[in-house]
C-alpha positions in Angstrom: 126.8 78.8 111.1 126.3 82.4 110.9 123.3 84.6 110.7 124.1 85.4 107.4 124.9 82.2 106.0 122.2 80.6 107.5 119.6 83.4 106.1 120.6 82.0 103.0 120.0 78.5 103.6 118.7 76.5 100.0 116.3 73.2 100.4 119.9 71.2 99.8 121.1 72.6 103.1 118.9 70.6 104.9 121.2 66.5 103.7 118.7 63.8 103.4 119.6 60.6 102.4 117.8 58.6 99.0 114.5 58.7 100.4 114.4 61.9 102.1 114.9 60.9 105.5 117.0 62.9 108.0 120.8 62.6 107.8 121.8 64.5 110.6 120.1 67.7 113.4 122.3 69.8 114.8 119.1 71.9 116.6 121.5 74.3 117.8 119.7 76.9 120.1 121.2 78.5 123.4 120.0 78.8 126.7 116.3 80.8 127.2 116.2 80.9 123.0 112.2 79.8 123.5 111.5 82.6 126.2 113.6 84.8 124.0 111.6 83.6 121.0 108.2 84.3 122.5 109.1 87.6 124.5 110.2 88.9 120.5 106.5 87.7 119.2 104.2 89.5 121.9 106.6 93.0 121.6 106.9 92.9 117.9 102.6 92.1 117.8 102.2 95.1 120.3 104.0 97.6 118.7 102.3 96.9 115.2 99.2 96.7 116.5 98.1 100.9 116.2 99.3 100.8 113.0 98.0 97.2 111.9 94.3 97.6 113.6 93.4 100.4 111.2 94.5 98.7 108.3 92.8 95.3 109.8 89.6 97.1 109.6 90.6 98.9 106.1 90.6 95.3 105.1 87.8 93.4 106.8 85.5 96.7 105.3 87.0 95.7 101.8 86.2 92.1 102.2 82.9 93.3 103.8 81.3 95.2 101.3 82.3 93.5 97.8 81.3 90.1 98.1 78.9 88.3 100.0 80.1 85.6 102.8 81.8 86.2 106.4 85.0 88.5 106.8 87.2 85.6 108.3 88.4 82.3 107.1 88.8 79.8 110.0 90.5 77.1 108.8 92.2 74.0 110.6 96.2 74.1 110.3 98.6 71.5 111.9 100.5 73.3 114.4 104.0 72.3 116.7 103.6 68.2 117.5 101.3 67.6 114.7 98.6 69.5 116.9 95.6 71.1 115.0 94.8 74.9 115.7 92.6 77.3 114.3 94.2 79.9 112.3 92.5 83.1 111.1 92.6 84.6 107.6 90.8 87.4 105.8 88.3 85.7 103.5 89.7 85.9 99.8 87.7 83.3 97.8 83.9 83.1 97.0 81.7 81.6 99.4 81.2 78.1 97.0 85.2 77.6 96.7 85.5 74.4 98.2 82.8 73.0 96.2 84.8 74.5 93.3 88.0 73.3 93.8 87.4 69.4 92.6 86.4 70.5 89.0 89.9 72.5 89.3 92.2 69.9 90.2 93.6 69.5 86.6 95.4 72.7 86.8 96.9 72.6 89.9 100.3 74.1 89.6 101.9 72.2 92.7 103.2 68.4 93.1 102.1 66.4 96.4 99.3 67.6 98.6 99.7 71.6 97.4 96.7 73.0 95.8 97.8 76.1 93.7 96.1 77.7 90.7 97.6 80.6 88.3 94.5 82.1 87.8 92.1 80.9 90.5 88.5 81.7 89.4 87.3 81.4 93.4 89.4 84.3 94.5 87.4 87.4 94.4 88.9 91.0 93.0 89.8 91.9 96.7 91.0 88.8 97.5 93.6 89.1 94.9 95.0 92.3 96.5 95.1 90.6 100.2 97.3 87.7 98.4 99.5 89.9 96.3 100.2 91.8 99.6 100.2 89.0 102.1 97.6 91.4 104.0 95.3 87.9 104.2 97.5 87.1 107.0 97.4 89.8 109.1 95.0 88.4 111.7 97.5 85.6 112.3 98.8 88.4 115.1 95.8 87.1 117.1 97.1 83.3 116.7 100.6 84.3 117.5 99.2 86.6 120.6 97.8 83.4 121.9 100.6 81.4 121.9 99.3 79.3 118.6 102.1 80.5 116.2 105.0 82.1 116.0 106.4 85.0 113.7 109.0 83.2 112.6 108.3 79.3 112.2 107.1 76.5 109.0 104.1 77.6 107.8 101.2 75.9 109.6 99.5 73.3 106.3 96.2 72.6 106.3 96.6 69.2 105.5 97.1 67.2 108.4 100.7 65.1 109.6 99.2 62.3 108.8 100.0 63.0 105.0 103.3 64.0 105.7 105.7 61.4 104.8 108.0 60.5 107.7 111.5 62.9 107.1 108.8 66.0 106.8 107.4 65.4 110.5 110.6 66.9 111.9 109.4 71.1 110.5 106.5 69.8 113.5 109.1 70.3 115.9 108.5 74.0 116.4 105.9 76.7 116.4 104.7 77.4 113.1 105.4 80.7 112.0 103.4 83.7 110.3 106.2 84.0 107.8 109.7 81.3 107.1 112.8 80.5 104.8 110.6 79.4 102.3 108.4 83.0 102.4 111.8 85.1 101.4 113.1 82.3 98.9 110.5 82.2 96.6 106.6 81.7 98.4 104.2 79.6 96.0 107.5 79.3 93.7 108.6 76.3 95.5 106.9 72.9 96.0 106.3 71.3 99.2 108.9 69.1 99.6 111.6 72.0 98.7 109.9 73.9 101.3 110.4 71.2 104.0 113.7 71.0 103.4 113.9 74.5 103.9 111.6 74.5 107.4 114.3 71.5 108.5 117.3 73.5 107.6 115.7 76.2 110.0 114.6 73.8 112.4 118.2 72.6 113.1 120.2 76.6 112.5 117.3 78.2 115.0 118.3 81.2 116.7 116.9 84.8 117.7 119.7 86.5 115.1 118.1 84.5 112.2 114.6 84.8 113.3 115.1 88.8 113.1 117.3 88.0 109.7 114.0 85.9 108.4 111.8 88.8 109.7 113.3 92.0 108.2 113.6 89.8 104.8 110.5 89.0 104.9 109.2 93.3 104.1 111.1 93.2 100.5 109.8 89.4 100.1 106.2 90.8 100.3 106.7 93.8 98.3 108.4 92.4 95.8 105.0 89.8 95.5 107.4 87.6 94.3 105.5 83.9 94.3 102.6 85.1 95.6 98.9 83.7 94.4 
C-alpha cells in the first residue's frame, strides 16, 4: 500500500469479522523502522522546541492567571502493552470537573467509554482556546522526549485495557502517539470504536513515509479545528 493510499485509510480499512475481531495483520514495517521511528520523534521535538517553549510559557501564563488550580493536568493514560504512563496536559477545566462530570453524563455526545460534551460547562474561557487549537497538548513533547509516546501513534485513553473489548487491544501494540489517523479524519467527530479501527488500520500499514504523511496532515487538521471540543 502506498503512502498515499494508506494516508487515507477509513475505519473499514481495518476488516473485522461480526464481532469486531481481527481478520487479518499484515504489520508491514522494514528493517530499523523503530530506530527510524524514534530518531524522527527526538529531531522533530528539538527543533520545535525554541519556537514551542515560548509559546509553552504564553500558555501556562494564560492558564495561570485566569482561573484558579495548577497549570498542568497529570492524568493516567494506557500506553504501548496496555502499560499506564503519565501524560501531561495544560489544565483546561475548573478545578471541581471530575466531581462535575456524573451530573453531566446525560449529554454525553459519544457511545462506549468516550465522555464528550458540546458545550462542556467545566472547561474554562482559556481552556476553550487550548482545545480549539490543540495547544493543550503541547507538553506531550516532554512524554515523547522520554520515550513514553510517540508523534505519530493511537491516542493514549485514559480508560484503562481492561475496558477495551478484545479486537481493540491490538492499537496497544505500538507507542501511542501525540497525534493519529483518527486526529486528520475527523478528531471528536468519530466514536471510539471507528477510531480503533482506524489505529488498527495504522497499526498493520506502519511506516516512516506515512508517519510524516500523518504528521504534515495533521497542521491543516488543527487549523481547520475541525472535531475539536
Amino acid at each position: 500500500m502506498n503512502t498515499a493510499a494508506t494516508a487515507n485509510l477509513r475505519p473499514s480499512d481495518a476488516r473485522t469479522n461480526g464481532t469486531g475481531s481481527s481478520m487479518s495483520r499484515s504489520h508491514r514495517t522494514t528493517n530499523g523502522y523503530s530506530a527510524k521511528k524514534r530518531a524522527l520523534d527526538l529531531a522533530v521535538c528539538l527543533i520545535l522546541l525554541p519556537v514551542a517553549l515560548p509559546i509553552l510559557l504564553a500558555c501556562a501564563l494564560l492558564v495561570k492567571l485566569t482561573s484558579k488550580g495548577p497549570v498542568l493536568f497529570v492524568q493516567e493514560r494506557t500506553g504501548l502493552g496496555g502499560n499506564r504512563f503519565k501524560i501531561l496536559k495544560f489544565r483546561t477545566m475548573v478545578p471541581n470537573a471530575t466531581n462535575m462530570k456524573k451530573g453531566l453524563e446525560s449529554e454525553n455526545l459519544m457511545g462506549g467509554p468516550d465522555f464528550k460534551l458540546a458545550n462542556d460547562p467545566r472547561v474554562t474561557r482559556v481552556g476553550i482556546f487550548l482545545r480549539k487549537t490543540s495547544l493543550d497538548e503541547a507538553p506531550q513533547l516532554w512524554n515523547i522526549l522520554r520515550g513514553d509516546m510517540s508523534l505519530v501513534g493511537p491516542r493514549p485513553t485514559s480508560f484503562s485495557a481492561q475496558t477495551y473489548d478484545l479486537w481493540h487491544t491490538e492499537r496497544l501494540e505500538v507507542m501511542p502517539g501525540l497525534t493519529g489517523l483518527w486526529q486528520i479524519a475527523g478528531r471528536g467527530e468519530i466514536d471510539f470504536d471507528d477510531r480503533v479501527r482506524l489505529d488498527i488500520a495504522y497499526v498493520r500499514n506502519r511506516s516512516l513515509p506515512l508517519d510524516l504523511s500523518i504528521l504534515l496532515r495533521t497542521i491543516p487538521a488543527v487549523l481547520s479545528q475541525r472535531g475539536a471540543y
